[in-house]
N, C-alpha and C positions, 0 to 999 in steps of 0.2 A: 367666485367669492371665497375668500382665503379664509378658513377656520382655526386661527390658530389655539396651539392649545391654551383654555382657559384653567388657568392652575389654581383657582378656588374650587373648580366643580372635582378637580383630581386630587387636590388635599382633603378634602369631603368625603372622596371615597376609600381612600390610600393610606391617609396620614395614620400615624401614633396613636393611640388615645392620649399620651400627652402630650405630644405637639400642639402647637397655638399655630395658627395661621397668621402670616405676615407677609403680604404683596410685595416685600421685597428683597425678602428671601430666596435670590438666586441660587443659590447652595443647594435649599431642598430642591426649585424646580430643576436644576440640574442632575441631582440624583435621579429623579424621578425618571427623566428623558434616559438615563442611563443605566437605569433598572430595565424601560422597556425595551432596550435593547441588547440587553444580556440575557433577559430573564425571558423575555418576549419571544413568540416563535417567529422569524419571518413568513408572511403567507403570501408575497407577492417581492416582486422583484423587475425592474425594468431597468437597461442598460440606452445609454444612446452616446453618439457621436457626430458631430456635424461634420468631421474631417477640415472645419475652420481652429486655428488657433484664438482667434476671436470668438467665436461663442464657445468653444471647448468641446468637453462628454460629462456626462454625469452620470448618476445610480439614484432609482427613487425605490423606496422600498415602505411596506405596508404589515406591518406589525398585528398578532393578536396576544393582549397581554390583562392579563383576567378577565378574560371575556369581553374587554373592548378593543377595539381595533384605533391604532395609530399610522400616520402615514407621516414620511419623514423625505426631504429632497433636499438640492443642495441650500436652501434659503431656510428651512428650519424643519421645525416638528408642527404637526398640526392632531386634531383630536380631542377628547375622545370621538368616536365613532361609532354609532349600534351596530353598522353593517361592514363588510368589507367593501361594497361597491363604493359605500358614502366615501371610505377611505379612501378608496382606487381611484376616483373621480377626485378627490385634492391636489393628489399630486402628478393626473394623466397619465396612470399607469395602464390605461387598457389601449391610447389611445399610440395608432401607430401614424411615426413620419416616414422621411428619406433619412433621418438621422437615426429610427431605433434602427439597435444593434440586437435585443434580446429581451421577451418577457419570458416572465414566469412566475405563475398564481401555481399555487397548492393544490395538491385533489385531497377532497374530503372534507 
């Protein structure tokens, strides 16, 4: 079940005091996506490769960014998140194939 991010509950938290919310205001939700990835620590990290040209490789990685956690793959951003598992578990970063190539979670 895909959680994508819902960008009312993160203008809520986030926004301006003067910013107005507007559902389709791409612009802010695009900042936002790339605030948490500047600003955000990554706290996980998974590599894979199918060695198919047809399905590819990718990178899923699990962000904590003011205390919430976001998980990001190649199909979008999802979040927020209270925990990192909830996160890790959106975008199957704990979970190993014959295609991972590499995890790695944070200590601490």
């Amino acid at each position: 079940m895909s959680r994508e991010i819902d960008s009312r509950d993160l203008f809520e938290r986030f926004a301006k005091p003067e910013e107005t919310y507007d559902e389709d205001d791409e612009d802010w939700m695009e900042g936002m996506q790339e605030a948490i990835r500047s600003e955000g620590d990554r706290v996980g990290r998974k590599e894979w490769d199918s060695g198919s040209p047809a399905a590819g490789a990718g990178v899923s990685y699990v962000y904590l960014f003011r205390d919430l956690f976001f998980s990001e793959d190649d199909l979008g951003m999802y979040g927020p998140f209270d925990n990192f598992i909830e996160a890790a578990q959106e975008v199957g970063l704990l979970g190993v194939s014959e295609a991972t190539t590499s995890i790695w979670v944070a200590s601490g």
